[in-house]
C-alpha positions in Angstrom: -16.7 0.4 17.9 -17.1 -3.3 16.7 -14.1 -5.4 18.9 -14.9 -8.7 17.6 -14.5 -7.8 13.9 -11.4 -6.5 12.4 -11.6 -5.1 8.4 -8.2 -5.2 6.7 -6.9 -4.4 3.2 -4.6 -6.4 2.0 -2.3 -5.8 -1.2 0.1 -7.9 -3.7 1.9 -7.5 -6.9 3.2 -10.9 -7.7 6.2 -11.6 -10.4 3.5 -12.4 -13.1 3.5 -8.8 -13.4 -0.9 -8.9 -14.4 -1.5 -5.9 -11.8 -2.0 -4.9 -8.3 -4.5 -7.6 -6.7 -6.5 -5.2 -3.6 -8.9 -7.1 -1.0 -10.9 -5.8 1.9 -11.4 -8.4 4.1 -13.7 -8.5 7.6 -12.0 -10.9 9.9 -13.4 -12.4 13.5 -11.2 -11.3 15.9 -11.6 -14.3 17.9 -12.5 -17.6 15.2 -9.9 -17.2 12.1 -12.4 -19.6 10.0 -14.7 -16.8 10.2 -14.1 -14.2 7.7 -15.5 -12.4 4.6 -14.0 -10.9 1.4 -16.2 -7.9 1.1 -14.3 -6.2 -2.0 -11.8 -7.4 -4.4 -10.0 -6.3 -7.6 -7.2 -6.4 -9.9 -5.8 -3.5 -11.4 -3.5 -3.7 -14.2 -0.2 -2.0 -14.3 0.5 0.2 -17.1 3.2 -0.7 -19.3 5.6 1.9 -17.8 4.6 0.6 -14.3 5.6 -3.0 -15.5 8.5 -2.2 -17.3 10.0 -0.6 -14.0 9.2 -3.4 -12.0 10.7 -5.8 -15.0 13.9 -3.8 -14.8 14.0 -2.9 -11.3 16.6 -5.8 -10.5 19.4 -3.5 -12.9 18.6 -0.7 -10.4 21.6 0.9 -8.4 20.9 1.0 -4.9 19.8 4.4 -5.1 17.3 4.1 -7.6 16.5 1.5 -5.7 15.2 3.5 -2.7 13.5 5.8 -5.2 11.7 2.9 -6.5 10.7 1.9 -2.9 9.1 5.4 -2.3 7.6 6.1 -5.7 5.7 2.3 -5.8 5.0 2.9 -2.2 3.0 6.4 -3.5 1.4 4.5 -6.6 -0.1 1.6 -4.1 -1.0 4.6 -1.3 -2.8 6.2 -4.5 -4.5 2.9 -5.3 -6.0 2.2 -1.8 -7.1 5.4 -1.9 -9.4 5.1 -4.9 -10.3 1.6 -3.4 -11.5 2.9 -0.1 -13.2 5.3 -2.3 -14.7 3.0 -5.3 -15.9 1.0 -2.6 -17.2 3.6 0.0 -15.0 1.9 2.8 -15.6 3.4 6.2 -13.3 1.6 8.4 -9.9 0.0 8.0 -8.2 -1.5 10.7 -5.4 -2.0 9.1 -3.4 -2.4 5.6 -1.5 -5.4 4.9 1.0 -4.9 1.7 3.6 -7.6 0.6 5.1 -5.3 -1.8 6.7 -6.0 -5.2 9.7 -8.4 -5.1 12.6 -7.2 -6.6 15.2 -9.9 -5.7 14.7 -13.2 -3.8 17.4 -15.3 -3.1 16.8 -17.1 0.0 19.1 -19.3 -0.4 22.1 -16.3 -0.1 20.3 -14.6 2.9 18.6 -12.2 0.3 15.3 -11.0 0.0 14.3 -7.2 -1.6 10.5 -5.9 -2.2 9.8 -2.1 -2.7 6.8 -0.5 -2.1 7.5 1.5 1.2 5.2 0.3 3.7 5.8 4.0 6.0 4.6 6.1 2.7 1.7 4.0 2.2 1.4 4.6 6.1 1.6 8.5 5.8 -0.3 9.0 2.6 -3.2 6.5 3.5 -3.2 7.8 7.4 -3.4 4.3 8.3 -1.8 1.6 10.3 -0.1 -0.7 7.8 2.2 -4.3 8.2 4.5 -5.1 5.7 8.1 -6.7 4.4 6.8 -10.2 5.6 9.5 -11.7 3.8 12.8 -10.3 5.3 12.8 -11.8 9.0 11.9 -15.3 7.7 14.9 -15.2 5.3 17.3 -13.5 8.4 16.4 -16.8 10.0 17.2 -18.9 7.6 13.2 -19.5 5.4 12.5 -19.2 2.3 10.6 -16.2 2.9 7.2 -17.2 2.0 5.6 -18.5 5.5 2.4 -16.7 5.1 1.1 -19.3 2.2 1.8 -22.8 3.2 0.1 -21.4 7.2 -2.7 -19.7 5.7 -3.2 -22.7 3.3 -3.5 -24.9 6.3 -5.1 -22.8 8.7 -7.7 -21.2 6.3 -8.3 -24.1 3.8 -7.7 -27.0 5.9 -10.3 -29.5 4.4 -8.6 -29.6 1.2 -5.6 -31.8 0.9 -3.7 -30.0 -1.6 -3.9 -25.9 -2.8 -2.1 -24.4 -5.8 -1.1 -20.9 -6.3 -0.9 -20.2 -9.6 1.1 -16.8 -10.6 4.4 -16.2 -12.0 5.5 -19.0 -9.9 3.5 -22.0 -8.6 3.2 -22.7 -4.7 1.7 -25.9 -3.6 0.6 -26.8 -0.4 -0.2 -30.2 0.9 
């Protein structure tokens, strides 16, 4: 098997609420400049799917941890047919942010559902997520991937945007 290369899938549902964005990404293991989107999509959440996540801030906390398991089944679901659409043969491993449900750094809070270990069962693959919660625990604002990947991966521009339901920018 290929050491130098890793092949990820990576998965977000930001607070615009447009869909589930899906990449498959081939990464140099040892030059992080070196890497390659091989497959990308967006797929749009049906109006049930976004009135869930709309309300999901109302939930009780056991709905809550319904939520968590039934969003984590609907993106398992959706990697599947990715890997499939796009005859994917190897996967390293899958990288989900989840959907944010409350964020309040400030307060120590931070919630996004999407269960990273059902994703993990149902895909039968090794999968990183809840990126925010130790960041806010230690007192960040529990979005330290952008502003690093900004720099590390797009470091001769002086300024990026992200553009979404809210606006990031990184200088």
């Amino acid at each position: 098997m290929d050491t130098v290369y890793s092949y990820s899938i990576g998965l977000m549902s930001g607070t615009s609420l447009d869909g589930l964005d899906l990449v498959y990404v081939k990464f140099n293991n040892q030059m992080y400049l070196d890497f390659q989107i091989l497959n990308a999509t967006t797929i749009p959440y049906s109006e049930k799917w976004k009135a869930i996540l709309q309300n999901a801030i109302q939930y009780s906390a056991e709905d809550l941890v319904d939520l968590d398991i039934r969003y984590g089944r609907f993106l398992a679901d959706n990697i599947l047919d990715f890997i499939k659409t796009n005859s994917i043969s190897r996967v390293d491993f899958i990288a989900s942010h989840g959907h944010t449900v409350l964020h309040q750094p400030e307060k120590g809070i931070t919630l996004q559902v999407g269960s990273g270990q059902v994703i993990a069962a149902r895909t039968q693959q090794k999968v990183v997520c809840d990126f925010r919660t130790q960041d806010v625990k230690l007192g960040g604002q529990g979005a330290p991937l952008v502003p690093i990947g900004d720099e590390l991966l797009f470091s001769n521009y002086t300024y990026c945007i992200n553009l979404g339901g809210f606006s990031n920018v990184s200088f």
